[in-house]
C-alpha positions in Angstrom: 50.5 36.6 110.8 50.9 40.5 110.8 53.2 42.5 108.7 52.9 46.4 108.2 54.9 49.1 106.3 55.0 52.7 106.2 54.1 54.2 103.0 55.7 57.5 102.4 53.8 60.5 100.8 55.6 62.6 97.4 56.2 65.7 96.7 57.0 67.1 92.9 59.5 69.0 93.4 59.2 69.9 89.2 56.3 68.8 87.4 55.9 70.5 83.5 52.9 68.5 81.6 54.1 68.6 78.0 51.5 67.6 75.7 47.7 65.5 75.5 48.1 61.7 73.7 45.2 60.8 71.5 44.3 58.5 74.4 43.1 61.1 76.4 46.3 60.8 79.2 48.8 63.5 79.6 52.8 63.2 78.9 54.8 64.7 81.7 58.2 65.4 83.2 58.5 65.4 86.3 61.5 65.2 89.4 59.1 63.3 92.3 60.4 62.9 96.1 59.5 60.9 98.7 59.2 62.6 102.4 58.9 61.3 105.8 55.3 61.5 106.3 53.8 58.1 106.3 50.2 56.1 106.4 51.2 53.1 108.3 49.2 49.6 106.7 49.1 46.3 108.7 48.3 43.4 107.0 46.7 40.3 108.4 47.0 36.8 106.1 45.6 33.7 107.1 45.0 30.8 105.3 41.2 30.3 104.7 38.6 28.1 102.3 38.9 30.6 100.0 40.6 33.8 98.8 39.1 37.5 100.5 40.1 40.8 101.2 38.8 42.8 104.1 39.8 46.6 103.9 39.5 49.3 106.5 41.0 52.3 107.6 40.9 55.3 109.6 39.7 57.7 107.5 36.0 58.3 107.9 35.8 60.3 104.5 38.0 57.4 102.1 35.5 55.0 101.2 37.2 51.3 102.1 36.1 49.2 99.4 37.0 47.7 96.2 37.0 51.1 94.5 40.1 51.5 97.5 43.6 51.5 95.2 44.8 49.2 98.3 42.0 47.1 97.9 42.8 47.5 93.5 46.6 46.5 94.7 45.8 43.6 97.1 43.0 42.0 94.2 45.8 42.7 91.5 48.4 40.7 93.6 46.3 37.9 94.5 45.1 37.4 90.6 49.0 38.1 89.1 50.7 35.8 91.7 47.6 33.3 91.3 47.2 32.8 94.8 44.3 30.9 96.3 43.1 29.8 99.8 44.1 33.0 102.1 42.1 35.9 103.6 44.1 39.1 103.9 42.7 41.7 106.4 43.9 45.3 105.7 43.8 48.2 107.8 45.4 51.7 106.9 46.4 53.9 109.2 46.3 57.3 107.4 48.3 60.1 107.9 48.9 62.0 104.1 46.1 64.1 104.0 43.7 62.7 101.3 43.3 64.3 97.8 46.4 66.8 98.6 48.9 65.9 95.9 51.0 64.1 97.7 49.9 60.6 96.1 48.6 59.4 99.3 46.3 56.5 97.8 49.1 55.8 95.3 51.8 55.0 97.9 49.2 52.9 99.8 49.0 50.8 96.8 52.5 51.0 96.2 53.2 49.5 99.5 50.3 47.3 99.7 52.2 45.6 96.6 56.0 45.7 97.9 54.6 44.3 101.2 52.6 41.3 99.9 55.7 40.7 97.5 57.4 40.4 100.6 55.3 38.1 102.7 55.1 35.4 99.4 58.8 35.3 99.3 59.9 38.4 96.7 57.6 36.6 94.2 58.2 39.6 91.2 61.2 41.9 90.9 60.8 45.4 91.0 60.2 45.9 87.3 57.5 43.8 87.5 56.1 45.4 90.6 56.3 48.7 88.6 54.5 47.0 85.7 51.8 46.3 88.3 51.6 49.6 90.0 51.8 51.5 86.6 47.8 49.7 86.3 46.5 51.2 89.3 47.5 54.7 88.7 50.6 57.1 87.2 52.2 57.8 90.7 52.3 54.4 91.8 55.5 53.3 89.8 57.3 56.1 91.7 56.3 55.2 95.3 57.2 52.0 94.7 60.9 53.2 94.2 60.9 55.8 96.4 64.2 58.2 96.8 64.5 61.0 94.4 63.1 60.0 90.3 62.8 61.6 87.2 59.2 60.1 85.7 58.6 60.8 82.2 55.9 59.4 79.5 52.7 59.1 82.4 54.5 58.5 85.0 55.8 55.6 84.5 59.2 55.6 83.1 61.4 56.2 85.8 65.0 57.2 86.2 66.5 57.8 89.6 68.5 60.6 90.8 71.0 61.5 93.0 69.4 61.5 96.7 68.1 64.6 98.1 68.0 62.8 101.5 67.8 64.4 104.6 66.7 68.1 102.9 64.2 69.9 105.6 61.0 70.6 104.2 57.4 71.6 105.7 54.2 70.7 104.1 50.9 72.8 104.5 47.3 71.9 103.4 45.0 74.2 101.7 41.5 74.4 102.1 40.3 73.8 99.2 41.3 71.5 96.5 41.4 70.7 92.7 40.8 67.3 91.1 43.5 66.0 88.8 41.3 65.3 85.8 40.0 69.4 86.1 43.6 70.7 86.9 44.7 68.5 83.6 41.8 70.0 81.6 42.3 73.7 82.7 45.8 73.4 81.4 44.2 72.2 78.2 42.0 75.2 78.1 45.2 77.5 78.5 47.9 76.1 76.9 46.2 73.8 74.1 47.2 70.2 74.3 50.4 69.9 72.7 52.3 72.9 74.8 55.7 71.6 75.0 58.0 72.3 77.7 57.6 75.3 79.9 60.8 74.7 82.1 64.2 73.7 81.6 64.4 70.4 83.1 67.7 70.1 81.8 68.8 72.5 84.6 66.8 71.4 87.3 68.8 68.2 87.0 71.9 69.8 87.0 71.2 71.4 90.6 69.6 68.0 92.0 72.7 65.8 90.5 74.8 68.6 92.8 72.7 68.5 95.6 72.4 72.1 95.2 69.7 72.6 97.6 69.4 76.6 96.8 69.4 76.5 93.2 67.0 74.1 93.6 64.7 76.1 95.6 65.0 79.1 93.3 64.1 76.9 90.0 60.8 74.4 91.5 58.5 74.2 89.2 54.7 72.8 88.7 53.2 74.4 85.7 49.8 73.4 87.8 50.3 76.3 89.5 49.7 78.8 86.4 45.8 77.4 86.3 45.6 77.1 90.3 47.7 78.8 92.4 46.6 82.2 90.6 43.4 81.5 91.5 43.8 80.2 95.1 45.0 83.0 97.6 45.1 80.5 100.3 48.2 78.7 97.9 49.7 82.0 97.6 49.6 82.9 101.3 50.6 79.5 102.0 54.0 80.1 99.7 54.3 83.4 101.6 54.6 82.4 105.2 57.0 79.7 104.0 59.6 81.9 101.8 59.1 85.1 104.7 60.4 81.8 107.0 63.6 81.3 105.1 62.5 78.5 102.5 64.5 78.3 99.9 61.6 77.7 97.7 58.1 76.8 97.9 55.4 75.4 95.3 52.2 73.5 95.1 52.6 69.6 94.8 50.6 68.3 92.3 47.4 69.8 91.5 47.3 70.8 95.1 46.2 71.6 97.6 49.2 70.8 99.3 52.3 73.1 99.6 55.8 72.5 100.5 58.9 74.5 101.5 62.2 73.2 101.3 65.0 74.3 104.0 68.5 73.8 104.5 67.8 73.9 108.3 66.2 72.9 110.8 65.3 76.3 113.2 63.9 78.2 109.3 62.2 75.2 109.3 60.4 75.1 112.4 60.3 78.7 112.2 57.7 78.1 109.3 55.9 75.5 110.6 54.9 77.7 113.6 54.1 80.5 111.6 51.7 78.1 109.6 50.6 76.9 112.9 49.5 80.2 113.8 47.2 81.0 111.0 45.2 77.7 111.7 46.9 76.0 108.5 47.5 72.2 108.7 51.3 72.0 108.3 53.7 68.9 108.7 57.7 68.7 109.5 59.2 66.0 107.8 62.5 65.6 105.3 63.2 63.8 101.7 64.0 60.4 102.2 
């Protein structure tokens, strides 16, 4: 039988990275948000002779094997639920641009896990799932909650928020793109690896438990940005077009190369997107879920 979910992309609305653990992974604080642009995944399970996983997708570029985080999440299922005797067919419909910061593999995996969770009959709660996820990769724990979070330590301790649903926002594409691992090691080079915070979170929470959409705007943060953004013009043109538009604020997601602008309309909205549209960049409406 067939079963398929829509895994929604993220945006970090306020991401500070506040300090290197011996271990080599950074601690960070950061307010995620889930937006309404989705990869769709259908999943096929059929009882068989033994257990297998079959992957593809419709990304040429996304190599759809068992270096995949959906193909990581399916195995990781399968082996925790100690389920034998099916073959599971996976096909992902993709959507989130790839390597953007918008956690597009992550919420793929995320969803690959709630789904499968699903079809053998809600076999682990959601702390469980979150354990799960939190293995694959720091983001994951988040899209599998979804809404509006707070996620501290690596990613994984979460604390939901007050729901910034419905809040109009347009994400564009850059060109050109940073890796994680180099944006995390460019911030070592500048700030030294125990930097502490750079931005009042304290505050940001404030304006998100009010649902203060314009002091949000005017305090996003992504301390990314000081190593990137200052070096990308295409980022900084990006932000341009979207504040000139009537965003209330704009700021690269992640490491980039993806940029949002969030609205508290629809026509400054679409107003933006059409200006993006006009230079040739890749630009997407959708709103926080």
């Amino acid at each position: 039988m067939k079963y398929s979910i829509l895994a929604p992309a993220k945006i970090n609305l306020f991401l500070d990275v506040t300090k290197k653990r011996p271990d080599g992974y950074h601690e960070i604080t950061s307010v995620m948000q889930a937006v309404s642009l989705f990869d769709e995944i259908v999943i096929d399970v059929t009882e068989g002779d033994k257990t297998e996983i079959f992957l593809n997708g419709s990304e040429p570029s996304l190599k759809w094997d068992e270096t995949n985080l959906v193909y990581k999440a399916c195995k990781l299922f399968i082996e925790e639920a100690k389920i034998e005797g099916y073959r599971f067919d996976i096909y992902v419909e993709k959507k989130i641009p790839a390597c953007a910061g918008m956690a597009g593999g992550s919420t793929d995996a995320a969803s690959t896990l709630l789904r499968l969770n699903m079809i053998f009959g809600d076999f682990f709660g959601l702390e469980k799932l979150c354990e799960l996820g939190a293995r694959l990769g720091a983001d994951v724990p988040f899209c599998i909650r979804g809404g509006t979070c707070l996620c501290e330590g690596v990613g994984e301790k979460i604390t939901p928020l007050e729901s910034l649903f419905g809040a109009h926002i347009v994400c564009a594409i850059g060109s050109s793109s940073v890796s994680t691992p180099v944006a995390f090691s460019l911030l070592d080079e500048k700030f030294g690896t125990n930097p502490g915070k750079s931005a009042s979170i304290e505050a940001f929470l404030a304006n998100v438990k009010k649902r203060d959409l314009r002091a949000i705007g005017a305090s996003l943060f992504n301390k990314f940005e000081s190593v990137i953004a200052s070096e990308n013009p295409e980022i900084q043109k990006i932000k341009c077009i979207l504040l000139k538009n009537g965003a209330l604020g704009a700021l690269m997601s992640g490491s980039g190369p993806s940029v949002f602008g969030i609205f508290d309309n629809e026509t400054d909205q679409k107003n933006a997107f059409f200006a993006l549209q006009k230079e040739k960049i890749k630009a997407f409406l959708c709103n926080s879920l």
